[in-house]
BAVO-868831 format. One record per residue: residue in one letter; y, z, x of N, C-alpha, C, O in turn. Coordinates in steps of 0.001 Angstrom, whole numbers, plus 500000, padded with zeros to 6 digits. Each point is the difference from the previous one (the first is absolute). Example, Ala and Ser with C-alpha at 12.3 -4.5 7.8 and 13.67 -1.06 7.14 Angstrom:
% residues 2
a494310507800513190501190500000499110501200500000500900499981500665501036/s501069498615498614501190500060500820501090500730499230501108500169500509/
% end
This chain:
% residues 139
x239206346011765865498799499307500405499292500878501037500527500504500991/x498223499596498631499536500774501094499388499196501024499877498777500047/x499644502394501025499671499357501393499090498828500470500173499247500959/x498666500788497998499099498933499548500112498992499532499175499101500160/x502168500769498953500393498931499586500686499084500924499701498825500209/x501427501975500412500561499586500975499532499035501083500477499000500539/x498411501695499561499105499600501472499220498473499190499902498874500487/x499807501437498655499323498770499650500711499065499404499297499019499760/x502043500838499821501150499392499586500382498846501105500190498789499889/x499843502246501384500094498983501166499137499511500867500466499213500825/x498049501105499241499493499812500660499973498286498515500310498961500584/x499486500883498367499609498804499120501239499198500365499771498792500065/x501424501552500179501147499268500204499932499373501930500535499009500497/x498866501723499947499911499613501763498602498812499751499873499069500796/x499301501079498210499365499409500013500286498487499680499692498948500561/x500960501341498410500723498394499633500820499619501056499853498844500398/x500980501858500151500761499198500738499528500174500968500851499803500867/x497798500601499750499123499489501111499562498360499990499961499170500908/x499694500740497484499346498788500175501261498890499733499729498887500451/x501456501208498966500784499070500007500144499821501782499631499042500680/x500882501940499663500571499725501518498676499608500702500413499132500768/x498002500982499491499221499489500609499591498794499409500095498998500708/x499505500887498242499179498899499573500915498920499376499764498847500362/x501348501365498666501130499129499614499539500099498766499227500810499488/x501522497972499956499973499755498149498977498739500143499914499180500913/x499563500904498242498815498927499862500104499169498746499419498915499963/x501423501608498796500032499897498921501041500198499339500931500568500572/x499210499028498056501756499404499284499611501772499831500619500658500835/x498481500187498244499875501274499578500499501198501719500528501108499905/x499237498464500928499829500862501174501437499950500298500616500918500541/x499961497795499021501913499918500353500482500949499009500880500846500160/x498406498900498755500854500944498591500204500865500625501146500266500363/x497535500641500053499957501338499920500958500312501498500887500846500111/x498636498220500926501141500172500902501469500389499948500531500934500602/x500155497998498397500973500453499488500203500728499407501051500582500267/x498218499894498625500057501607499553500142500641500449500630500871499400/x499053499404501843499784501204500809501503500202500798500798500931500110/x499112497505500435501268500048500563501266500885499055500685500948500384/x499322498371498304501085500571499252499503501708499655500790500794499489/x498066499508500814500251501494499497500494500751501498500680501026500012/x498852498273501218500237500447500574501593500336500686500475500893500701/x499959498012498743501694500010499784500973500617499609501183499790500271/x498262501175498927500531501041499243500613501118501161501057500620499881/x498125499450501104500161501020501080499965498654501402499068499665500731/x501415500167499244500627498591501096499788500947501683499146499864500876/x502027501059499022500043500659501491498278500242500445499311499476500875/x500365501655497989498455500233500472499084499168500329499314500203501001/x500510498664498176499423499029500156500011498828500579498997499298499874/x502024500267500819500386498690500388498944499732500903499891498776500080/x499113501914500783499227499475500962498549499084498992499271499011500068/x501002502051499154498527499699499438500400498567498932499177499167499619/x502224500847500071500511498566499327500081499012500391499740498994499340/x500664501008501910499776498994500951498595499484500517499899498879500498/x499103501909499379498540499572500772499756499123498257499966498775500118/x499873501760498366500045498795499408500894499284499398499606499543498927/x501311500227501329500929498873500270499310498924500612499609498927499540/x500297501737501951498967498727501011499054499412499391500008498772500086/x499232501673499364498789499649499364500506499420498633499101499509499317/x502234500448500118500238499379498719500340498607500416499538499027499405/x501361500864501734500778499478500772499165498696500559500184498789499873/x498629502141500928498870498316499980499183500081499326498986499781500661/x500711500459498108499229499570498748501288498920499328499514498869499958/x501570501122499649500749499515499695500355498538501132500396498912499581/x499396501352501593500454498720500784498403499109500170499830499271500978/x499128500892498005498765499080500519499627500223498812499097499189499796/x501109501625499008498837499827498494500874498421499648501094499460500170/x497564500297499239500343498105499169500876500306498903500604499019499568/x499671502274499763501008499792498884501313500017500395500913499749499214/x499319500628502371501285500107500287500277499027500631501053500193500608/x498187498023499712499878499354500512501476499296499726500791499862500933/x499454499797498015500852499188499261501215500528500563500818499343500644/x499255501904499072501737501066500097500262499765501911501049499536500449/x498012500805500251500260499834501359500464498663500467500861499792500854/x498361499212498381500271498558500671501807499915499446500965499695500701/x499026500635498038501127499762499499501403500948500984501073499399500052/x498867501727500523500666500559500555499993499778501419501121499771500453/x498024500231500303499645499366500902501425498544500585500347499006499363/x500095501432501903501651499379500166500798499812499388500957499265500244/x498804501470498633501702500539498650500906500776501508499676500804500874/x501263498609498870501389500703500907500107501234499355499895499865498781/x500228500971501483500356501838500007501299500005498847499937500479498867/x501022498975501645501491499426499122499604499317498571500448500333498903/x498575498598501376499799499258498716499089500888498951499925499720498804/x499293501552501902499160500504499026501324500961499368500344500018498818/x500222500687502198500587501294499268501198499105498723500177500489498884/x500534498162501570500301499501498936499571499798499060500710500097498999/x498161499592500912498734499822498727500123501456499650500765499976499036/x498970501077501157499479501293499382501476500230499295499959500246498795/x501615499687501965500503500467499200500697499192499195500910500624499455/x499046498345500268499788498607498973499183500866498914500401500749499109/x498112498814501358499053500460498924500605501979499539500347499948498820/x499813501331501641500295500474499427501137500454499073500017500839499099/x501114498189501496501450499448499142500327499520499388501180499940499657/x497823499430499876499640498551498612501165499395500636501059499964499373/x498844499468502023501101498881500196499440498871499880498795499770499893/x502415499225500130499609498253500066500808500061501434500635500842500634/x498885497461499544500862499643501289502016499860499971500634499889501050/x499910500143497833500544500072499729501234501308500538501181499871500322/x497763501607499578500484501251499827500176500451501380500183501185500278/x499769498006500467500339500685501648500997499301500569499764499156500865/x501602501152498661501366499591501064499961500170501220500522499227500803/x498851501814499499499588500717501339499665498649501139500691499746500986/x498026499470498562499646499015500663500542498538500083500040499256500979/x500400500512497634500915498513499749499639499935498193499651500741499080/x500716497813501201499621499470498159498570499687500045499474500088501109/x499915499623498062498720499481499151498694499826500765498889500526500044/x502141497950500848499376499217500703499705500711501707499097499542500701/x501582501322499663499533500550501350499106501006499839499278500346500936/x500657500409497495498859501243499964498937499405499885498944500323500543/x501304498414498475498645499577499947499465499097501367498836499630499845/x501707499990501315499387499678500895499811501415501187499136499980500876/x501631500932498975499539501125500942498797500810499264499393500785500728/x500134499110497739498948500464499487499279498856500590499253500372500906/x500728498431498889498632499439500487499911499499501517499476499005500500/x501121501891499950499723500118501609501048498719501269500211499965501213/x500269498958497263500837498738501364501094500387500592500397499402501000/x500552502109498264501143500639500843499431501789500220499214500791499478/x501906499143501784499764501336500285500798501152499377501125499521499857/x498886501343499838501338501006499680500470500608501582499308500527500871/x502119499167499092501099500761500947499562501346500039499145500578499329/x501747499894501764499993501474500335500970500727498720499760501110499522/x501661497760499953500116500411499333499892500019498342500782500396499135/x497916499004500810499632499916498841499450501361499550500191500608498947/x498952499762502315499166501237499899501320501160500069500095500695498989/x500424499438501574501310501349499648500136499827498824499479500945499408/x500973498302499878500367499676498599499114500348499519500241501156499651/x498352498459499945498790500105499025499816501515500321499660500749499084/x500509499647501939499775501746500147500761500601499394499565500779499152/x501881499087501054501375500418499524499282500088498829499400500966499529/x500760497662499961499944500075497998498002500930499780499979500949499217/x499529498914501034498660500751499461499475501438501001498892500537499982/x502410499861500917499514501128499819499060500293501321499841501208500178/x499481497918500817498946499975500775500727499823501279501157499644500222/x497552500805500815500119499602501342499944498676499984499472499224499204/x501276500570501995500175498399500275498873499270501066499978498884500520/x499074502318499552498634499930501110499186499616499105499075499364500505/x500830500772498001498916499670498956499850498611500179498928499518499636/x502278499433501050499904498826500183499227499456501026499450498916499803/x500391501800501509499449499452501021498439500229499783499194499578500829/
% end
């Protein structure tokens, strides 16, 4: 690539992420491309992390105030930390309430999924033990 290209490669790329980091996302298209960017910019993580982080921010509150994300926030919004990461690895384990000895029988997953019990300290050693994870993914 020559020197011209170069120069104008980044000066169009400082430009975009001038206006994500000053002005924000305004639009469902302005998140796309946000995220696009983010992911190309990912590729080279070390080099880039400053400039990933300025739109992040800007994905970050376009995402905590656009009306399409209205629904997902309210819904997450005082989910316990414990009860989500149970949900994710439920949902990516094709488990039932059934499939976690870890926590009890049937009837205690399904009340620590819908929030009326808590999981132990040593529920969480266990659920880490068996899948593999930090036991901080809980808090």
């Amino acid at each position: 690539m020559n020197l011209q290209k170069l120069s104008d490669s980044i000066n169009s790329a400082m430009s975009e992420i001038s206006f994500f980091a000053s002005g924000g996302i305004h639009s469902a298209d302005e998140h796309e491309h946000a995220l696009s960017m983010i992911d190309e910019l990912s590729e080279d993580y070390e080099r880039n992390e400053y400039l990933i982080d300025l739109i992040a921010s800007a994905v970050q509150e376009y995402e905590n105030n656009a009306p399409e994300f209205a629904e997902f926030n309210s819904r997450v919004e005082g989910v316990e930390p414990c009860v989500a990461m149970l949900e994710v690895l439920v949902d990516q384990h094709n488990l039932t309430t059934s499939d976690l000895p870890e926590i009890g029988g049937k009837s205690m997953v399904s009340q620590v999924l819908n929030g009326k019990k808590q999981m132990t300290r040593k529920h969480i050693e266990r659920l880490a033990q068996r899948f593999n994870v930090s036991p901080a993914l809980f808090f």
